[in-house]
N, C-alpha and C positions, 0 to 999 in steps of 0.2 A: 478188278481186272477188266479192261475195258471189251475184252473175247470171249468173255464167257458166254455171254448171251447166244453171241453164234456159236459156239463150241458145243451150245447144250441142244442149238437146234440141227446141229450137223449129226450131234450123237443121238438126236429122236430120228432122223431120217434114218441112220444106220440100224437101228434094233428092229424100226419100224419094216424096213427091206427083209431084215432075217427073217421077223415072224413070218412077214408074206411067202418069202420061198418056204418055209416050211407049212404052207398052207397050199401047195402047188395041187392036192388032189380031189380039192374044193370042184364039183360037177360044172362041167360049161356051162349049163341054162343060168346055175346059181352065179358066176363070175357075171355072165351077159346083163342079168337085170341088174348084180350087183352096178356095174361097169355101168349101164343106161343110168341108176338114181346119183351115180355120183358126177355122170356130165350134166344131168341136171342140176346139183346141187351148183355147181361151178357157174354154169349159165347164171342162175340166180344171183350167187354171187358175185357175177360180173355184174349184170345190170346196174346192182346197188351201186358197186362202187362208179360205173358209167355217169350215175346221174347224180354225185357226187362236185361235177366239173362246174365252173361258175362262167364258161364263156366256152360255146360249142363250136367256135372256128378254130380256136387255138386248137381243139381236139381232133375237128376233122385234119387241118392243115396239118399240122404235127403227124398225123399216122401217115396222108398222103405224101407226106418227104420222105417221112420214116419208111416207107413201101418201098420209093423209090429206091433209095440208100441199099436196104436193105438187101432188096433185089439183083441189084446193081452189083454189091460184095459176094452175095449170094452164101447168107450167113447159114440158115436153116442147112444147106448142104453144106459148108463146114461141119456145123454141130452135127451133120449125120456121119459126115466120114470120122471126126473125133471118136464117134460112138464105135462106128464099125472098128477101129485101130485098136479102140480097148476089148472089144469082143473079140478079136481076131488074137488078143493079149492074153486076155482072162476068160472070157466066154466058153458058151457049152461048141464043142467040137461035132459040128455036123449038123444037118438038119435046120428048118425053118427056124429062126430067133428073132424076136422083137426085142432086142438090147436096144439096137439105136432108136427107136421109138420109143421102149421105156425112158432113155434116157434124158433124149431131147423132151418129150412132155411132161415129165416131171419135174426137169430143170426151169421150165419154164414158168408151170405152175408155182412152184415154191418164188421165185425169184422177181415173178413180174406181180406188182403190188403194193401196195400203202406199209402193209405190217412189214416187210422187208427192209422199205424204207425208212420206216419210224424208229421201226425194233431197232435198228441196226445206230441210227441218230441219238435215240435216247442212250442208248450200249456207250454210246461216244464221248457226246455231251453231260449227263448226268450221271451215268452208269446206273442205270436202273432199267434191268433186264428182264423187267415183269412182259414187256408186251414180245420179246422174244423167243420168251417164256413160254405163254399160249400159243403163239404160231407153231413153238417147237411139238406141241401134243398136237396142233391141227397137221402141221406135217407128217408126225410120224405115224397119226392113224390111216390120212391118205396114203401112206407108207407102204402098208399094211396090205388096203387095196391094190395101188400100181404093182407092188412086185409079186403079188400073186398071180395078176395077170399078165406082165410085161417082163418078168424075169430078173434078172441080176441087173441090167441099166438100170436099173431106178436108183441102187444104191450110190451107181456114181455119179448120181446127181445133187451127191451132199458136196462133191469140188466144188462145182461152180454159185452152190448156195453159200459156202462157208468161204469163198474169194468176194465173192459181191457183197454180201453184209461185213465180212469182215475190214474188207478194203472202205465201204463208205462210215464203219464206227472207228477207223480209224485215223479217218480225212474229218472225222466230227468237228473237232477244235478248230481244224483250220478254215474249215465251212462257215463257224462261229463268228468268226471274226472279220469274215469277209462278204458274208452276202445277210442283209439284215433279215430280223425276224417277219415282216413285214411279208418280203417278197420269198419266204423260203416257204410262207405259211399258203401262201397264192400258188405256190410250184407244187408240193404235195398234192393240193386241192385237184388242179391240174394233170399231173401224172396219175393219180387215183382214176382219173376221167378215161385218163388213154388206154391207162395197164388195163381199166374194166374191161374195156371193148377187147382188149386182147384177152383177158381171161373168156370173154363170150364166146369169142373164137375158139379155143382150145375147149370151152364144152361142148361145142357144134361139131370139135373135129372128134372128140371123144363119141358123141353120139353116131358118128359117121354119116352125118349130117350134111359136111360141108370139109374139103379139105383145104385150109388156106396154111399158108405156109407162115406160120405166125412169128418164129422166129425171124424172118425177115423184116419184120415190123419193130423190132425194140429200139433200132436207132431213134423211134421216133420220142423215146423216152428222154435221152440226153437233149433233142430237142425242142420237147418242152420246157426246158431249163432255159435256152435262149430265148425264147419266144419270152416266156417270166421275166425276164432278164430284161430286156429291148423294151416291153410295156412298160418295167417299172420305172427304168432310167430316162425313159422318153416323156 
C-alpha cells in the first residue's frame, strides 16, 4: 500500500501528542531546559542538512524569492488563523493557549526536510517504507515534547504532514517518468540545503532566539525545483 508509510507516521504524531498532554504537570523549569536541548538538537540538525547543498546561490536565491512570495501571500498568518479556527473548534475554552504555535511549529518541523521528501518517494516509487518508518519514531518522540509544552495543536499537525507526504508518494510514479533521476537526485541535494536553513530557523525560533516567520519561506522549496529544472535543461 503505497500510504502506509505516511499513515504509520501520521499515527506516531497522534500517540505521540496524547502521551504529551498526559504529561501536561511535568514542572516548567523541567519543560524550559527540556524545550532549550531540543531547539538545540534542531539547530544542529539544520546545519547538517544546510551543508548538504552543492551550489550556495541556488540556496540563497531560492529562500530570497521564497521570502518574498511568502510574505507577499502572507502564509505563516494563514497557517496561524487555520490554527486559531481549529482551537476556536476544538480547543481549551478560555484562557492563554499556544494551539496555533503548537501547530504551526510542528507542522513545519515534521514537513520541511529530506526524510519527508525521500520517505514519502521511496512510499511511491518502490514502496519501501523503512525511511518513513524512522522519521515516524523521530516525530512521534518530538511529539511527546511539543504537546506537552504547546498543548493539543501539535496533534493537528499530523493533517498537513499526512497531505504532504501522502500527496508527493502518490505523484511518485508520475514524478518517475518525467523528470530524470539525474536531476531529481541534484533537487533533493538542494531542497535538503534550503529546508536546513529553515529547520535552523525554527530552532532559533524555539530557543527564542530569533523570531522569523519561517512559514513564509517554504515557497522557496517548490522553487528549488525550478531553479534544478532551468540548470539541468539549459
Amino acid at each position: 500500500m503505497v500510504l502506509i508509510g505516511t499513515l504509520v507516521n501520521g499515527a506516531a504524531i497522534l500517540v505521540g501528542s496524547l502521551i504529551g498532554l498526559m504529561l501536561k504537570k511535568i514542572p516548567e523549569r523541567m519543560k524550559t531546559i527540556v524545550m532549550q536541548a531540543l531547539g538545540l538538537a534542531i539547530v544542529i540538525l539544520g546545519i547538517s542538512m544546510a551543508l548538504e547543498g552543492e551550489q550556495f546561490l541556488i540556496t540563497v536565491g531560492c529562500l530570497v524569492i521564497g521570502a518574498i512570495l511568502g510574505e507577499w501571500w502572507q502564509i505563516e498568518q494563514r497557517l496561524n488563523d487555520a490554527g486559531d479556527w481549529i482551537e476556536r473548534k476544538v480547543g481549551p475554552k478560555g484562557g492563554e493557549s499556544q494551539f496555533a504555535k503548537g501547530f504551526v511549529t510542528a507542522s513545519l518541523v515534521y514537513v520541511v526536510g529530506a526524510m519527508a521528501v525521500l520517505g514519502a518517494l521511496d512510499s511511491g516509487l518502490r514502496l519501501d517504507h523503512s525511511l518513513l518508518y524512522t522519521k515516524a519514531m523521530l516525530d512521534g518522540f518530538t511529539a511527546v515534547l511539543f504537546s506537552s509544552i504547546f498543548g493539543i495543536g501539535v496533534l493537528f499537525s499530523l493533517v498537513p504532514v499526512v497531505m504532504y507526504q501522502g500527496g508527493i508518494a502518490l505523484l511518485a510514479g508520475q514524478i518517475d517518468r518525467v523528470v530524470p533521476a539525474e536531476m531529481l537526485d541534484h533537487f533533493i541535494l538542494e531542497m535538503t540545503a534550503v529546508g536546513g536553513i529553515m529547520i535552523i530557523a525554527i530552532g532559533l525560533r524555539i530557543l527564542g532566539l530569533l523570531h522569523i516567520k519561517v512559514a513564509n519561506l517554504l515557497p522557496a522549496l517548490p522553487i528549488v525545483f525550478l531553479c534544478v529544472a532551468v540548470l539541468y535543461y539549459v
